[in-house]
C-alpha positions as CSV (number, residue, x, y, z in Angstrom):
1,X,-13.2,-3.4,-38.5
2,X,-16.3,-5.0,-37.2
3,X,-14.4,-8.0,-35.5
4,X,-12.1,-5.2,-34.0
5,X,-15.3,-3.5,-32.7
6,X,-16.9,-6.6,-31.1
7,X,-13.3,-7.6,-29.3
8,X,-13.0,-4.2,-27.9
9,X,-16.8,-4.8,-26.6
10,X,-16.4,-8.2,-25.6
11,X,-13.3,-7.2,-23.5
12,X,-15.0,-4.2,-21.8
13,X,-18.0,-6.2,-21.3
14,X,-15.9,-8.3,-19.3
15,X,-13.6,-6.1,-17.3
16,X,-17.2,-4.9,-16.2
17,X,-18.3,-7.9,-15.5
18,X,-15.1,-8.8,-13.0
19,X,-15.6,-5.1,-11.7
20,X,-18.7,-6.1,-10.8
21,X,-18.4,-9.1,-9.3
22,X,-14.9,-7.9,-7.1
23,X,-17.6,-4.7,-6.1
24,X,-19.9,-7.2,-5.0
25,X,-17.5,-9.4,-3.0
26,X,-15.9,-6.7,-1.7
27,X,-19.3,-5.2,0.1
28,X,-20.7,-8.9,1.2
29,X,-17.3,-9.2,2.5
30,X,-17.2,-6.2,4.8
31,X,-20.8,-6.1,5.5
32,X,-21.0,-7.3,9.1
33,X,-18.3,-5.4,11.2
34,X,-15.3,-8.2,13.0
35,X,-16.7,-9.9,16.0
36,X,-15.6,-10.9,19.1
37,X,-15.1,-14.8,17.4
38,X,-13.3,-13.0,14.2
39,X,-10.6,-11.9,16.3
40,X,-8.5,-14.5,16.1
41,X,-8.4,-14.7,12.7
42,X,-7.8,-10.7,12.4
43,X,-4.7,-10.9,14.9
44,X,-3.2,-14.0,12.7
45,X,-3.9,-12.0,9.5
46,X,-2.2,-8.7,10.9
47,X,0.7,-10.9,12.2
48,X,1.3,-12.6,8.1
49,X,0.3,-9.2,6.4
50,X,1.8,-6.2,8.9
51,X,4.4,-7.8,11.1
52,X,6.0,-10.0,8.7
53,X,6.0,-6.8,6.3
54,X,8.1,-4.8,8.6
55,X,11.6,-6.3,7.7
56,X,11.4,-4.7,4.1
57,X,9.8,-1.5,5.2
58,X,12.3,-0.5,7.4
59,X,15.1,-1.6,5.5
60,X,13.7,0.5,2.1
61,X,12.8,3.2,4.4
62,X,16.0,3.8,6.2
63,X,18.3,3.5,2.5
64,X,15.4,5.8,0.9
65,X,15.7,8.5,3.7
66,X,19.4,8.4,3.9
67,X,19.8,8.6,-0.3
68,X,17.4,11.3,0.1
69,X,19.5,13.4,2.6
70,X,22.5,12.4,0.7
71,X,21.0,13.8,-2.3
72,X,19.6,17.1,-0.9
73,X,22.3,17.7,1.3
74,X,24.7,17.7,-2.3
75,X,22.6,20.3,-4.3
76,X,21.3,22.7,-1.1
77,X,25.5,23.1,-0.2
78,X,25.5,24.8,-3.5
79,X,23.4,27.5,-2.2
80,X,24.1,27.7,1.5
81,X,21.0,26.0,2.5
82,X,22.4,22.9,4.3
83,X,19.7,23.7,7.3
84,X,16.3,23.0,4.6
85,X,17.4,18.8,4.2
86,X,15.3,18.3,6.7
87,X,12.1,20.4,6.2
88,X,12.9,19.3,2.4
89,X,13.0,15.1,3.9
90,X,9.8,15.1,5.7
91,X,7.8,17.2,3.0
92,X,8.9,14.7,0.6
93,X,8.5,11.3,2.6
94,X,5.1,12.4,4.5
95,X,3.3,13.6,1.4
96,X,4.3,11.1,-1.3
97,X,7.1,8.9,-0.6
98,X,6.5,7.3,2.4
99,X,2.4,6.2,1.6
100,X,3.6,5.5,-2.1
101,X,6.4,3.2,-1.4
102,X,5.0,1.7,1.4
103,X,1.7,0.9,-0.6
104,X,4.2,-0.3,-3.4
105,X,6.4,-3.1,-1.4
106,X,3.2,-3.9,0.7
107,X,1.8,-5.0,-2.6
108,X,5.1,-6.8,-3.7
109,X,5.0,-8.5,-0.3
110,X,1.7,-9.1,1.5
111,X,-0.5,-8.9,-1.6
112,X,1.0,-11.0,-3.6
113,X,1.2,-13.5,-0.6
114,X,-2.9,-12.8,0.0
115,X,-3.3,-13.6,-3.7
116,X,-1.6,-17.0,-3.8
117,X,-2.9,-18.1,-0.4
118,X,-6.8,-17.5,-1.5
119,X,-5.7,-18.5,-5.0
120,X,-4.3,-22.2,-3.6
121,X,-7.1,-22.7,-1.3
122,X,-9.3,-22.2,-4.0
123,X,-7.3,-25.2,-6.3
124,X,-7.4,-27.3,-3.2
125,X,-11.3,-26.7,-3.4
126,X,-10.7,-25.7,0.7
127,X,-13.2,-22.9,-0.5
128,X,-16.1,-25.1,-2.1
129,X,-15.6,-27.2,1.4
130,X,-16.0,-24.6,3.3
131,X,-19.4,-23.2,1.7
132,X,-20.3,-27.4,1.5
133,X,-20.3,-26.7,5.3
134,X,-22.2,-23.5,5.6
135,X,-19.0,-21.7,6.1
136,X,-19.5,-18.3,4.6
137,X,-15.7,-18.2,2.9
138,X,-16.0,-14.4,2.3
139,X,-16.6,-14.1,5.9
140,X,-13.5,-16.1,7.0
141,X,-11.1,-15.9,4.9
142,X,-11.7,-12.8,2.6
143,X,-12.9,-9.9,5.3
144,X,-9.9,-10.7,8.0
145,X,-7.9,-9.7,5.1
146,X,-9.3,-6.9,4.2
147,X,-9.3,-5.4,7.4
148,X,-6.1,-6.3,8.3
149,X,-5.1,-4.7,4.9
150,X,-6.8,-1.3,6.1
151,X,-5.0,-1.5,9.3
152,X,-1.6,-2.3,9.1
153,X,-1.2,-0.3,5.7
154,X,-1.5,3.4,7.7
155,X,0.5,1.4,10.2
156,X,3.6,0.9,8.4
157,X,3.5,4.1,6.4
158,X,3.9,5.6,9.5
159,X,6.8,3.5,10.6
160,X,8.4,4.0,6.6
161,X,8.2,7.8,7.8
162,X,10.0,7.5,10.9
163,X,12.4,5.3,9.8
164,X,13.4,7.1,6.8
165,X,13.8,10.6,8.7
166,X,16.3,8.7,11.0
167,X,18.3,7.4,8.0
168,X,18.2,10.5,6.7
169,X,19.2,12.3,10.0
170,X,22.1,10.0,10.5
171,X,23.5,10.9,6.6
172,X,22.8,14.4,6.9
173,X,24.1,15.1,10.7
174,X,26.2,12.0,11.9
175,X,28.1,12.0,8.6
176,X,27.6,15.3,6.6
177,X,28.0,17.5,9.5
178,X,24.6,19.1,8.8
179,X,23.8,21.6,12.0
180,X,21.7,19.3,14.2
181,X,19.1,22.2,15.5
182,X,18.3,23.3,11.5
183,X,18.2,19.9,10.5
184,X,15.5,19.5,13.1
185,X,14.0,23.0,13.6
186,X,12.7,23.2,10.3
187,X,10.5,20.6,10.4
188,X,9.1,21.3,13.8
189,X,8.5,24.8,12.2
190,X,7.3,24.3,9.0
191,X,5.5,20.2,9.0
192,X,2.1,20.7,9.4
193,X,0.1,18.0,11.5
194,X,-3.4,17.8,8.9
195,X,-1.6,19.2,5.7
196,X,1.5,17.0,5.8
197,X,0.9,14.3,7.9
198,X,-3.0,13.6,7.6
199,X,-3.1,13.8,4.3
200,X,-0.1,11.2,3.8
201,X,-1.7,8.9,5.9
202,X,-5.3,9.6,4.2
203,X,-3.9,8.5,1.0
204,X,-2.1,5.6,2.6
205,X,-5.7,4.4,3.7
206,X,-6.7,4.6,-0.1
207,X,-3.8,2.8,-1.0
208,X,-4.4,-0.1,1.5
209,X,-8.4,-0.8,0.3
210,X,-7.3,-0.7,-3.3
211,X,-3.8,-3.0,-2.6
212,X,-6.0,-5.6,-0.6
213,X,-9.6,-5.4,-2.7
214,X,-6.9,-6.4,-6.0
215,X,-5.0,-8.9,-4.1
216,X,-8.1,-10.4,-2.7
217,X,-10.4,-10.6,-5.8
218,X,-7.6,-12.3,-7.6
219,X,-6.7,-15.1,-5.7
220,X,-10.7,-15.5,-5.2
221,X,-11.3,-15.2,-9.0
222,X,-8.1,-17.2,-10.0
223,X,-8.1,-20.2,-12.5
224,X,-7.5,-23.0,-10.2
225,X,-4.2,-24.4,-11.7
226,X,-0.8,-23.5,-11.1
227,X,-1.1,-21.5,-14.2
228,X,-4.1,-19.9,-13.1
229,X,-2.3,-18.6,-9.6
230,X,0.9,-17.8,-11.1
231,X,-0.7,-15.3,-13.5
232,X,-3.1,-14.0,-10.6
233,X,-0.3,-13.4,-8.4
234,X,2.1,-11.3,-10.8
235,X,-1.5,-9.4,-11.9
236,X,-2.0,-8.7,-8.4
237,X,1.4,-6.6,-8.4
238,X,1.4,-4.9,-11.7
239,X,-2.2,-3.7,-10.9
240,X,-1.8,-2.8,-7.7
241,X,1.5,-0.3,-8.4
242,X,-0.3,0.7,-11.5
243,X,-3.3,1.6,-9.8
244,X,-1.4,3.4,-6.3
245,X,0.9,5.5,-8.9
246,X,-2.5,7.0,-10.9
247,X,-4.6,7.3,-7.8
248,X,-1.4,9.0,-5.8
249,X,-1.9,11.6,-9.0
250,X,-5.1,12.1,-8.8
251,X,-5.2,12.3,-4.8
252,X,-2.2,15.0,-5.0
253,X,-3.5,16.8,-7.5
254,X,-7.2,17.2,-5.5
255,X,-4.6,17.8,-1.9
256,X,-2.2,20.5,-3.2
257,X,-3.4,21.1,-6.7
258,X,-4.6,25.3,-5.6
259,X,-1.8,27.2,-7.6
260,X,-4.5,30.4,-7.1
């Protein structure tokens, strides 16, 4: 019992300890606002993490909003309610789907590629050079990735959300014969511009620090061996969905949680 008791302290210890130390990386990171000379390296970073992230996004996006449609269009025939797939679509995709799954493959994609880039540089010892030459690493190659993180995240939710409503459009109208002005009408109608679509992109925001901060402090905390960023790179994923499915709870739960 007692050598049960001092593992499950040693190991808390430690998960504090790397808390810690990612908190304080984090905020040295992000402490001086981009300038003018950082741009460069921001534009590149929102080039590898946002545009090269689009392919997927649009592809999930437009077969999530069409088997979406598909599947609402099925049960609401039952009921004569054909004309609600679209009000039902956007609800769905604006408020949880669209920031969820985008945060999701953005962390299957870009963080994972964040974490094995930081995590190689760091074997290569490109990371102990740079601070041999009063480089501040955090400053290069840690922030622009943070704040590309932050900014292209809300970016492609948005996109995810536009995408999917046209896949789901095209199932629901162009095949399914769904009327074209109540597939339409009731979202203009009933979508609300803070409650639905602020919101979504609020938590998308939340989802983008926590994806990057995970994906970043790994590959910078890595064991420098193959090993080492192998293991680092599949954390980076499993606690990055872990992490966007509990806090998606808890942020919907504080949004739309009022059942008074």
């Amino acid at each position: 019992m007692t050598e049960l008791l001092r593992a499950l302290g040693i190991s808390s210890l430690e998960r504090l300890r790397s808390l810690g130390s990612a908190t304080i990386m984090w905020l040295t990171a992000m402490a001086g606002l981009p300038r003018r000379g950082d741009l460069p390296l921001l534009i590149r970073q929102i080039y590898t993490i946002g545009v090269l992230s689009l392919v997927i996004i649009v592809l999930s996006a437009f077969s999530i909003g069409a088997v979406i449609a598909l599947q609402f269009y099925t049960q609401l025939a039952r009921f004569g309610a054909e004309d609600a797939v679209g009000l039902g679509l956007a609800l769905v995709l604006l408020r949880e789907l669209g920031p969820v799954v985008t945060a999701l493959l953005f962390a299957g994609r870009a963080g994972s590629a964040i974490t094995a880039e930081i995590g190689l540089m760091k074997s290569t010892e490109q990371l102990s050079s740079m601070e041999m030459m009063g480089v501040d690493p955090l400053h290069r190659i840690v922030a622009p990735r943070l704040w590309a993180g932050l900014l292209c995240m809300p970016l492609l939710t948005a996109i995810f959300n536009v995408v999917a409503i046209y896949g789901g459009s095209v199932v629901a109208v162009s095949w399914l014969g769904s009327d074209p002005g109540g597939f339409w009408a009731g979202m203009q109608d009933t979508v609300e511009l803070w409650e639905d679509v602020g919101k979504g992109m609020l938590k998308s925001l939340v989802f983008a620090f926590v994806v990057t901060w995970i994906a970043v402090w790994q590959g910078y905390d890595t064991e420098p061996t193959a090993e080492g960023i192998g293991l680092a790179t599949t954390r980076t994923v499993v606690m990055s969905s872990v992490m966007v499915l509990a806090i998606d709870f808890i942020l919907t739960l504080g949004m739309y949680g009022d059942f008074k």
